[in-house]
Structure formats: C-alpha cells, structure tokens
N, C-alpha and C positions, 0 to 999 in steps of 0.2 A: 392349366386346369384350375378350377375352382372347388370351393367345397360345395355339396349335394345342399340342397337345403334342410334335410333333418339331420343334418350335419351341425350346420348351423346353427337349426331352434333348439340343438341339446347342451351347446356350444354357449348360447347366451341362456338359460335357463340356468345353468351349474355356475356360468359366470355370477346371475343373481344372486347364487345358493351356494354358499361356499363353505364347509362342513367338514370340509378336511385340510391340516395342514400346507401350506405351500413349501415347498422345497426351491432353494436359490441354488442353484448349479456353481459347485466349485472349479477351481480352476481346472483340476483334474478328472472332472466329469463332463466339462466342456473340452478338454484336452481328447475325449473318449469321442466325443458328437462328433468332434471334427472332422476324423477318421473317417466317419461317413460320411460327413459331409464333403469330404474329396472324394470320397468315390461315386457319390454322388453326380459332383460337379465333371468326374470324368467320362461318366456311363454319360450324361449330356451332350459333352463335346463331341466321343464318342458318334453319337446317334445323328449329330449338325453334319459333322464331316460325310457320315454314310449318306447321308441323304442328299449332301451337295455332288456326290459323285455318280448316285447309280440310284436307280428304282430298286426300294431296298426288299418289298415283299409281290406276292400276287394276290391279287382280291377274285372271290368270288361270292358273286349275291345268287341265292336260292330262293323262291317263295315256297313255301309247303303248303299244299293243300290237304294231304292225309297224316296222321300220324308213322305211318310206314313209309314218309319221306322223312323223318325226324332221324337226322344222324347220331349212332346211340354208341355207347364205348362198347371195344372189343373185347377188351380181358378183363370186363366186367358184368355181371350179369346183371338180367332188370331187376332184380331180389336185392340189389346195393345200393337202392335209395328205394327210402322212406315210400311207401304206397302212394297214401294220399301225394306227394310232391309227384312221385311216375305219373301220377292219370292226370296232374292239374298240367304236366308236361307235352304231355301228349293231347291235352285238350285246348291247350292255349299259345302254344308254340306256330307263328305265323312267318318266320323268316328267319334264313341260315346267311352270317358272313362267314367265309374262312380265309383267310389269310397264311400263306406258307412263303417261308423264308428259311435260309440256313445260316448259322454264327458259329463261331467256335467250334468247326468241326462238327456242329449238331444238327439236327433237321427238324424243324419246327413246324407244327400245324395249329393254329388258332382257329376255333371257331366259336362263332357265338349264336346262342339259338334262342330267340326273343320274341317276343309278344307282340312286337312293331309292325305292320303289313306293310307301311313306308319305309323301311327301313332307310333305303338308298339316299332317302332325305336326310340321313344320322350319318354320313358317312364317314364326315370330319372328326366327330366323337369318336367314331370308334378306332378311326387316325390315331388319335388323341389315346386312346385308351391302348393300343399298340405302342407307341411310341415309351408310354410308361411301363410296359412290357419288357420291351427291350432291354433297356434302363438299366432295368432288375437281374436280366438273364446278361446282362454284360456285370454286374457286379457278384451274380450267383458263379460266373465263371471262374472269379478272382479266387474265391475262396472254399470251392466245391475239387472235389476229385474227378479229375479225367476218366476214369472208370464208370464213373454212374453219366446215364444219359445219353444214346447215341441219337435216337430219335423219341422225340416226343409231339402226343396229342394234346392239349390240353380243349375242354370240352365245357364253356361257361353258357350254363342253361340259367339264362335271365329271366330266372322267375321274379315277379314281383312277392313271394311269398316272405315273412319275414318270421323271425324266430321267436319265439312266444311263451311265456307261461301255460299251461293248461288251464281249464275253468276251474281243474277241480285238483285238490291234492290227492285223491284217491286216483289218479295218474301219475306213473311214475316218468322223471324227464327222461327222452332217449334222443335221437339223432331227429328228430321230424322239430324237436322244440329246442335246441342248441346247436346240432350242425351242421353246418353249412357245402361240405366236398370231402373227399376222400381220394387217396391213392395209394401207390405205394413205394418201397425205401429202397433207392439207387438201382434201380432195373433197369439194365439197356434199353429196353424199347418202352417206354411208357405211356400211363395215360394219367391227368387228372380233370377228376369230374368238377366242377362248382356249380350248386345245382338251386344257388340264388343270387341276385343282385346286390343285397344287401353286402355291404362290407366285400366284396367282390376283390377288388385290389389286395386290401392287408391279407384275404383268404388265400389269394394266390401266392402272395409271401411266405405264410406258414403252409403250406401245399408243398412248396417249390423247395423247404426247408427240410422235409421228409424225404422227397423225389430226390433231389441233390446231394443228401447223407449230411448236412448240418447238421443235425440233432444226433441224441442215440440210440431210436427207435429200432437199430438192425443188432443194438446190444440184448445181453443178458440182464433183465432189469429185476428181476428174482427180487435178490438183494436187496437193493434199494427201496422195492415197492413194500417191503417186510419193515424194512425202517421207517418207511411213511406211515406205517399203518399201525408202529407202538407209536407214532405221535397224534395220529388222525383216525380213531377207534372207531372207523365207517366199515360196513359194507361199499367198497367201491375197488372199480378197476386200477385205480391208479393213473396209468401211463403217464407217471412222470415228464418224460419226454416232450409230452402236449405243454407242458407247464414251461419249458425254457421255451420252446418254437411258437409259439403264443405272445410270451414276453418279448422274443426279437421280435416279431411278425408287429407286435403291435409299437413299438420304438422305432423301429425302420420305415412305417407306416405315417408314424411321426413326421421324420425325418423329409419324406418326401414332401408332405404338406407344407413342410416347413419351405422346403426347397422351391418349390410351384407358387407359393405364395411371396418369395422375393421378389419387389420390382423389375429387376434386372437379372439376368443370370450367367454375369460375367463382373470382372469388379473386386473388387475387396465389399466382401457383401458375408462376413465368416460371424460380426457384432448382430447382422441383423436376422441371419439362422439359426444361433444359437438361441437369441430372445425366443423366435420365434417357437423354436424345438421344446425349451425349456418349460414356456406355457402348454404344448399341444401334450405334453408327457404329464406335465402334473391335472392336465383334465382328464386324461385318461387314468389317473393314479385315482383321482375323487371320483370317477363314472365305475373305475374296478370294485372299489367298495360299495357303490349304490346297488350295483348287481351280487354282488356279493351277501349284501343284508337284505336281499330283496329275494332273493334262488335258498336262500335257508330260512328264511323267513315262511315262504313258501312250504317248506315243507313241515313247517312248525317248529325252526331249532333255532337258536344263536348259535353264533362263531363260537363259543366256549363250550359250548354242549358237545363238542368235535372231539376236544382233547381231555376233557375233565376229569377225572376220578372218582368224583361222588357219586352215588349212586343214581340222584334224581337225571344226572347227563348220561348216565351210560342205558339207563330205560329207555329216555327218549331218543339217541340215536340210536339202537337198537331197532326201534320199532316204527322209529319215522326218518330214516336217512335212507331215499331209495335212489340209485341213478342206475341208467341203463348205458351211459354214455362217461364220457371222462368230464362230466363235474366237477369233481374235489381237483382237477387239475386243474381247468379254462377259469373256473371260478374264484375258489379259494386260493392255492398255490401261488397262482398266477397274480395273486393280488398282494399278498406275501414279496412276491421279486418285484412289484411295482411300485408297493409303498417301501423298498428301499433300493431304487434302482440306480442310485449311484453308486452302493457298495456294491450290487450285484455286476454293475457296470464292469468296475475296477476287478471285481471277482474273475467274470469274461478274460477281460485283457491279460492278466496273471496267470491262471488257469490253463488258458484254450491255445494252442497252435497259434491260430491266428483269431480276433476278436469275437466270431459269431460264428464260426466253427467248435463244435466240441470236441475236448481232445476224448479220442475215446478209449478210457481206460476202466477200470476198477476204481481204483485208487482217486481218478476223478470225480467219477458216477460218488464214489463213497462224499470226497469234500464237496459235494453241489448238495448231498443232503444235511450234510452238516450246517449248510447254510444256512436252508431251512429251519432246522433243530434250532439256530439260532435266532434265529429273525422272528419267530412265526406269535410270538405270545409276550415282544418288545413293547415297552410301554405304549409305546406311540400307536402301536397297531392296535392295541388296545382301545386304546382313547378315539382312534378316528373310528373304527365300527361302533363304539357306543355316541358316535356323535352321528354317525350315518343313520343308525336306529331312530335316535330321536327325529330326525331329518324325515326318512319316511313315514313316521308315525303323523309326521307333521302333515305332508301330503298328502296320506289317507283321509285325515279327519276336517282337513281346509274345504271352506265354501267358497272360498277364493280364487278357486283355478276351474279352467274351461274343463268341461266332463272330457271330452277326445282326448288334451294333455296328459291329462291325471291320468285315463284310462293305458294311454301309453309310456307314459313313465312306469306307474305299475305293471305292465304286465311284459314288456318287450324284452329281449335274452340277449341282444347285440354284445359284442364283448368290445369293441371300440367305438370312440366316440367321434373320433374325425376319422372323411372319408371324402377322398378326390371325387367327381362325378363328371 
C-alpha cells in the first residue's frame, strides 16, 4: 500500500515548512518502535501463511439503488450521526462490499458502503484494505481481553465528506466538523460505524481501541476529568480517554506506514523502519500543533488563554471556548503526549500491563494525569505553538500560495497526517 495523495501534498508542504522542533529517537524509544515493529512483522507473516492455506474471507458485492437497500447498524439509531452526513449517505451511497471471515474465536463482518457504482473494478483495494485489517485484529488479539468481542460488524460508509472548520465562529465544533465514527466499550456483540473516508484506517485503530477495552473509557473518569479541568479552565467534556486512544491510534498508524513503505518485508529491515517511523511521528508531532493553533485560533484563544490566571484569559475562555465534542482531548491533549512522545512512550511501557493496553486502575488514571500536569506548559511546548502561530499568520497573509492550498490548510480538522490509501 501506498500513501493517499493528500497524504502526500501535506507530507511535502510541512517537509518545506518546518516550525517545530525535530526529535532524534533514542535508543530506548526505538527499543519501544520495535515492539511494534514485530508485531507488525508477525500480524504479516501471519496473514502470508493464512492466505497460502485457505481462502481466508467471503465477498459480497451489492449495488443499491434506493436508500432503503443501504445497510444501516443495529444497536444504533439513525439520530447517531451527524444529519447532514445521514442524508449525504443515503443520497450518495452506490455500492456495498462485505466481506465475513472468523479469527480468534471471533466473527467478523466488514462492510463498505461507497460512492463507487464500479465498484467490482476496486476489488484489489479493497483486498488491500482487508488485509490491513487483519493485520490489526491479529495484533488487537495479542493484547485486548478475551471477554470483549464475540462477534463484530464493523460498518465504513465511505463518504468522501471531510472534516472542516465552520465558516463561522458563531458555530460551535461538534461531531459533523471533528468526528469521524463511533461505537462502543468491550460489548460482546458489536458494531462500529466510520462514517468517512478520510483517515479511515488510523479511525478504525482508535474505534477498535474502545471496542477491545485498550483505553479506559469503561472507567470512572470523575477524577481525573476534575484534574484536567484545574489545569484546562474550559467549558469542555473532557474524555480524557480520547486523548491516549488518539495518540496510540495515531503512532500505530505510523508504524504501519512505516512498515508498507519498506522495500522488502522480510530481512533485517528494523534501521530502515525505525528511520522511517521516526520521520512519519515527528510530522505528525508538527501537523498536531498546526491543528492545534489553528482549532483555538478559530475560536479566537491561544494555547495559554486554556490555563492562565489572569483575568484577560479567564474572560476569553469563558466566553469563547465552545466544543460540543471532545476537543480539548483530539486537539490539545493529544498534542501534549505527541510533542513528548518518547517519554510518554517509556511512560506506556512502565505503567501499562502490557505497552498500549492501560492498566486500569486509579492510582494509573491518577499518574497519566500527572503527566500532563507535567508536560503541558514545558518550555518546548511553549515555543513550538508560538512558532506554529507565527507559521500560520504566515500563511494567512502569503500571496504566494495557490487559494485551494491555503483554503485547505486553513480550514481542514484531520488529526493525522499520513494515511495508507
């Protein structure tokens, strides 16, 4: 697999524009990579051997001609996504694949519901885009609890809709303009929705991090969300939780890129995924911040207007900090554990059970906010958002760049920047 091309053009754009520190991977934070990186390389072998043995799934192709052929989730009602996204769904949806297979004692249903009337002519993609599936649910096996998951649907409505600024700040952001699927936390019989194309893979990561009980969305987060919020004096939900499954989702996410883009994928090939991992994590460290000064900017605030004391910061977020969605986690948080994702790395592996599982306790939940506390107002973090600031001021006011660029630099909410297609 390759990357998507607006993968690409934001890939070599950030490569020209480079506004935030780079980070060189220690020995012990490529000691960290690697761990994935064999599980990686074994969810591969894995998936060669299945497929030298047996036909590993069933395919079926549907065309739809009405909306009332559109297959919709069960234990979810239509009221669970976004309006406008239901009707542009039911208005533009032209072909269903599903694919069913069983692993791990599980029963798995894939389907994809797409905009494509040829579909049959994609069929190797979407091979391709199973296969990477697999991959994942052979690695989610290693380190999820045998209790969550007996069967699951998952349900990728390939909209081409992507995720946007509003025109106007007198809109507050909710789920139509940051997110992308939903489901819910270690249920026997499952479903998850993704209800766009965009970022589709890392989505199904952070989906599958909820659904398989990695995070600790099924805790008491009371607590915690009380301690976030003497440090982050918003009006906001919190959910924590989003902000660690986010950060694995988008590292893991990594990881694969990394992986797919080795020449070979057998070898002593561990120098040339690590390089690889190293660069795709620190553009996504400098893309966290772009969004970051670009989603509170938006609403008229700095990253300091968040936590300040004086009084001019505590009016303006008072009266201009709105989110209807978890913000202050995908956003800020999350950029927090990115711009120091080696220590947070080493944090994981100390911490958790096992690496990207949380152990879930109190006493955890308490030292993961502690982290924060720590991290969140570090010099460094300081200095890259006051160099992102300047960065976009730069871009707003440039005559230099094509209006479409600009228009989509400014306005787009993506949370990662590489992405398989």
């Amino acid at each position: 697999m390759k990357l998507t091309n607006t993968s690409k053009q934001l890939l070599t754009f950030f490569t020209h524009n480079n506004y935030v520190g780079y980070i060189t991977n220690s020995k012990t934070t490529n000691k960290i990579l690697l761990k994935i990186y064999y599980d990686i390389l074994e969810a591969h072998s894995f998936l060669q051997n299945m497929k030298s043995k047996k036909k590993i799934y069933n395919i079926n192709i549907k065309k739809i001609n009405t909306s009332f052929e559109i297959t919709k989730p069960t234990l979810f009602n239509s009221k669970s996504f976004p309006e406008d996204i239901r009707k542009y769904i039911d208005e533009m949806s032209y072909s269903e694949i599903t694919y069913n297979f069983t692993l791990f004692e599980r029963t798995f249903k894939i389907i994809f519901i797409v905009e494509d009337e040829s579909v049959e002519l994609k069929i190797d993609t979407f091979n391709k885009y199973i296969d990477n599936i697999i991959m994942w649910l052979y690695i989610l096996n290693m380190y999820s609890s045998k209790e969550c998951v007996k069967t699951i649907v998952v349900y990728f409505y390939f909209t081409s809709l992507e995720k946007k600024l509003p025109g106007s700040n007198i809109h507050v952001l909710d789920a139509r303009h940051v997110n992308t699927a939903f489901t819910t936390t270690c249920p026997k019989d499952s479903e998850i929705v993704i209800f766009r194309k965009e970022e589709w893979f890392k989505v199904f990561i952070h989906e599958t991090f909820h659904n398989f009980g990695l995070d600790f969305s099924d805790m008491n987060n009371i607590n915690c969300h009380h301690f976030l919020l003497s440090i982050f004096k918003v009006n906001s939900i919190v959910n924590l939780f989003e902000s660690y499954t986010e950060f694995w989702a988008e590292i893991i996410n990594c990881c694969f890129c990394s992986f797919h883009l080795l020449e070979k994928k057998v070898g002593l090939l561990e120098d040339e995924f690590l390089k690889n991992a190293e660069i795709f994590i620190n553009f996504e460290r400098s893309y966290s911040f772009f969004q970051l000064v670009k989603t509170l900017d938006f609403m008229g605030l700095d990253y300091t207007n968040l936590y300040s004391n004086d009084s001019h910061s505590k009016i303006l977020r008072d009266n201009l900090y709105k989110e209807r969605t978890s913000v202050l986690a995908y956003y800020i948080i999350k950029t927090i554990l990115l711009n120091n994702y080696p220590s947070f790395l080493s944090w994981c592996d100390k911490h958790n059970y096992s690496l990207i599982a949380f152990k879930k306790t109190t006493s955890n939940q308490h030292k993961f906010c502690q982290f924060i506390n720590n991290h969140y107002k570090k010099k460094n973090m300081i200095h890259n958002i006051d160099n992102t600031i300047q960065f976009i001021k730069m871009i707003k006011t440039t005559k230099k760049m094509r209006v479409n660029t600009k228009s989509f630099l400014l306005s787009n909410l993506r949370m990662s920047i590489c992405e398989l297609g």
